[in-house]
SERO-4910 file (N, C-alpha, C, O; in steps of 0.05 Angstrom, whole numbers):
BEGIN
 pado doro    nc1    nc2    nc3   cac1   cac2   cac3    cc1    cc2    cc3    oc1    oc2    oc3
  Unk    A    373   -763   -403    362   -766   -429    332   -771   -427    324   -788   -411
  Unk    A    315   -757   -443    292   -763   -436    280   -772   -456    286   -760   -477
  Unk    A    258   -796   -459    243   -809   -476    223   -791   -493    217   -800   -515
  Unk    A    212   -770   -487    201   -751   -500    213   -734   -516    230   -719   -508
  Unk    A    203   -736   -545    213   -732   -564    205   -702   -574    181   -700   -579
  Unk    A    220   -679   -578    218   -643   -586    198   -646   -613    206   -647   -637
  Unk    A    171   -648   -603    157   -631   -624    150   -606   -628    131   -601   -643
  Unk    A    166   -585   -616    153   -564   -624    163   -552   -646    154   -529   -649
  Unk    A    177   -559   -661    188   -553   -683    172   -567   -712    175   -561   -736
  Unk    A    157   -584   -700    138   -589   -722    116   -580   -719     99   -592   -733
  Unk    A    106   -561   -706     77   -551   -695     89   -522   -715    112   -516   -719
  Unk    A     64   -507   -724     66   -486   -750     66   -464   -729     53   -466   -708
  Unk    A     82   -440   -738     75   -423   -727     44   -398   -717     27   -390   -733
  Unk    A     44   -391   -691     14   -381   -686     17   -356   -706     37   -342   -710
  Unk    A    -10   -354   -719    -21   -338   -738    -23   -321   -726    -31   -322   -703
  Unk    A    -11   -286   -742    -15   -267   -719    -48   -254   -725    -62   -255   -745
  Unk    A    -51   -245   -705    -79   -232   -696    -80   -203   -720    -61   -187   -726
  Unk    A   -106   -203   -728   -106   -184   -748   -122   -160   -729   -136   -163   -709
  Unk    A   -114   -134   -741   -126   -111   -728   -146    -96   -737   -159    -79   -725
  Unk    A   -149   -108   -764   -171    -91   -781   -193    -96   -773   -210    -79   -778
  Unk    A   -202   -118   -758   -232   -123   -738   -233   -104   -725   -256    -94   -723
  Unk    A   -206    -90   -707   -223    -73   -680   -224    -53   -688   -236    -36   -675
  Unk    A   -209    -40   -721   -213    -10   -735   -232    -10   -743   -247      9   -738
  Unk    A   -240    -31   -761   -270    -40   -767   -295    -26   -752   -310     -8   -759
  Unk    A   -294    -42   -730   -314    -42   -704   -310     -8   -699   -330      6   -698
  Unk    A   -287      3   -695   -295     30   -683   -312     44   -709   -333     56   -705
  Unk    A   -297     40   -739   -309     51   -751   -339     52   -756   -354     67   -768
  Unk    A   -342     32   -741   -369     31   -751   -391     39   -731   -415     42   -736
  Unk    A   -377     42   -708   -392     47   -686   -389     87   -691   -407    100   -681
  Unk    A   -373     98   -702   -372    123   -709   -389    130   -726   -395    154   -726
  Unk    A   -397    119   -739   -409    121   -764   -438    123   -754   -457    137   -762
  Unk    A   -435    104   -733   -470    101   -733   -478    132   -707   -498    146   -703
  Unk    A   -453    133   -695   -458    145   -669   -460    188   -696   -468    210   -688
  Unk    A   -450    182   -719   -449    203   -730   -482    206   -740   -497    224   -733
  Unk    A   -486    192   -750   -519    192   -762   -542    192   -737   -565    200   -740
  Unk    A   -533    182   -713   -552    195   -687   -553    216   -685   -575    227   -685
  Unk    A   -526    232   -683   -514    255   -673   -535    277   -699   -552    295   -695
  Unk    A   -528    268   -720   -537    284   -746   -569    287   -739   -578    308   -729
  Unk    A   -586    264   -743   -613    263   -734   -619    274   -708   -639    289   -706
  Unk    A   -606    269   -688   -622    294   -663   -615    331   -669   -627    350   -658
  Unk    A   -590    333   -689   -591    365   -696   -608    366   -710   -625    383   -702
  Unk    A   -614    350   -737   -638    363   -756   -663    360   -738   -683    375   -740
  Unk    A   -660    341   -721   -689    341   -710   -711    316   -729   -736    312   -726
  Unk    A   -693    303   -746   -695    276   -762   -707    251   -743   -697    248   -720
  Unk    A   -726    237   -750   -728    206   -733   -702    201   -739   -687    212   -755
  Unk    A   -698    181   -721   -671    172   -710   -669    152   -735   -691    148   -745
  Unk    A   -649    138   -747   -643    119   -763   -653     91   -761   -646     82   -739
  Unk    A   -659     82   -767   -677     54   -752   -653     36   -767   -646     41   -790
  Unk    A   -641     15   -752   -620     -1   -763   -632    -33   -775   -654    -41   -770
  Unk    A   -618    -43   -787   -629    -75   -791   -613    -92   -788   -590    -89   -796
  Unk    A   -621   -116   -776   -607   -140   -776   -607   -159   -794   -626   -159   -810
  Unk    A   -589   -177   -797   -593   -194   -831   -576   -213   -826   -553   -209   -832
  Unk    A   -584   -240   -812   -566   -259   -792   -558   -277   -811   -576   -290   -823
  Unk    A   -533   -281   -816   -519   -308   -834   -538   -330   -840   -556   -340   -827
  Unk    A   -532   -333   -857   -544   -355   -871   -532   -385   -852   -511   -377   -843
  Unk    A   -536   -408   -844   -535   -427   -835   -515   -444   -859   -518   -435   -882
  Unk    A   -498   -464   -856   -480   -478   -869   -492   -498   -871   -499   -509   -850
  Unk    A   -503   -512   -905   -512   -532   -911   -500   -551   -894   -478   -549   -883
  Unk    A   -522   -574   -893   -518   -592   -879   -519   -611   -901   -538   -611   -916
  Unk    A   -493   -635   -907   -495   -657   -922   -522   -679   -921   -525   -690   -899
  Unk    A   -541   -686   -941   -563   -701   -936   -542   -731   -927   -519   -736   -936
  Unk    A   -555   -746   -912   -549   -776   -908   -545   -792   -924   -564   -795   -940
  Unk    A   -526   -806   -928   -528   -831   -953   -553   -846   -946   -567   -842   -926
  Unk    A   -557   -867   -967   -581   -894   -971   -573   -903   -942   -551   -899   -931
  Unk    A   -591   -913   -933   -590   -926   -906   -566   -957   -906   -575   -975   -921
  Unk    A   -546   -962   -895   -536   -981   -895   -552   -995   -877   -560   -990   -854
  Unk    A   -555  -1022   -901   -564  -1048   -885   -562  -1053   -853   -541  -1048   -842
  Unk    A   -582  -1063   -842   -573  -1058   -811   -571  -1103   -802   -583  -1124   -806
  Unk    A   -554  -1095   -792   -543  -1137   -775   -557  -1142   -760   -557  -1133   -737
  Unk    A   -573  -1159   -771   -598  -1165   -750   -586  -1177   -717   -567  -1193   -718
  Unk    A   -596  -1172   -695   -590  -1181   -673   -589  -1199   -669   -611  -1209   -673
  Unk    A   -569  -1219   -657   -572  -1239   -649   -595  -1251   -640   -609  -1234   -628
  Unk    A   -605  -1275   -640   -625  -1275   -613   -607  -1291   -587   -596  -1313   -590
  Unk    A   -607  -1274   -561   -608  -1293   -540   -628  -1312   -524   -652  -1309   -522
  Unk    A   -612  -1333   -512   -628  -1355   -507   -644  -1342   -478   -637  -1323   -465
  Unk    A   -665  -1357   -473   -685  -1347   -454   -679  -1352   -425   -674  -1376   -422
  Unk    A   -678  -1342   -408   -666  -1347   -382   -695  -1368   -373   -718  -1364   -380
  Unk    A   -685  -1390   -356   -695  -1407   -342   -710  -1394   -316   -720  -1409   -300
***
C-alpha cells in the first residue's frame, strides 16, 4: 500500500495541438514565394516586405509607496 495518493485524475486533460499554425505558415510562405516568382517574370522590383513587432503588455503602475519600518539600531561593538 503506498502513501502516495493518484492524482492524475485530477490533472485536466493535455490540450490538443492545433494545425492551422503550420497551414498558416506554409500558406504564407507560398504566397510570398508566389509574388517573388511573379516579380522576377515581369521583371518587377522585388516586393519589399514589412515588419510591425507586437505591441509590449502594459505594465501595472506601482501602488503609493508603503510606509517603510525603520531599522532597528544595533548596539556598537566594543
Amino acid at each position: 500500500m503506498s502513501t502516495v495518493r493518484d492524482v492524475t485524475a485530477l490533472v485536466p486533460p493535455q490540450a490538443r495541438t492545433r494545425r492551422a499554425t503550420r497551414r498558416r505558415r506554409l500558406r504564407v510562405l507560398r504566397r510570398g514565394w508566389s509574388l517573388i516568382l511573379v516579380a522576377w517574370l515581369t521583371q518587377a522590383p522585388l516586393p519589399r516586405g514589412r515588419f510591425v513587432p507586437a505591441l509590449w503588455p502594459a505594465v501595472a503602475e506601482p501602488e503609493a509607496e508603503t510606509p517603510t519600518v525603520p531599522a532597528r539600531e544595533l548596539p556598537q561593538a566594543a
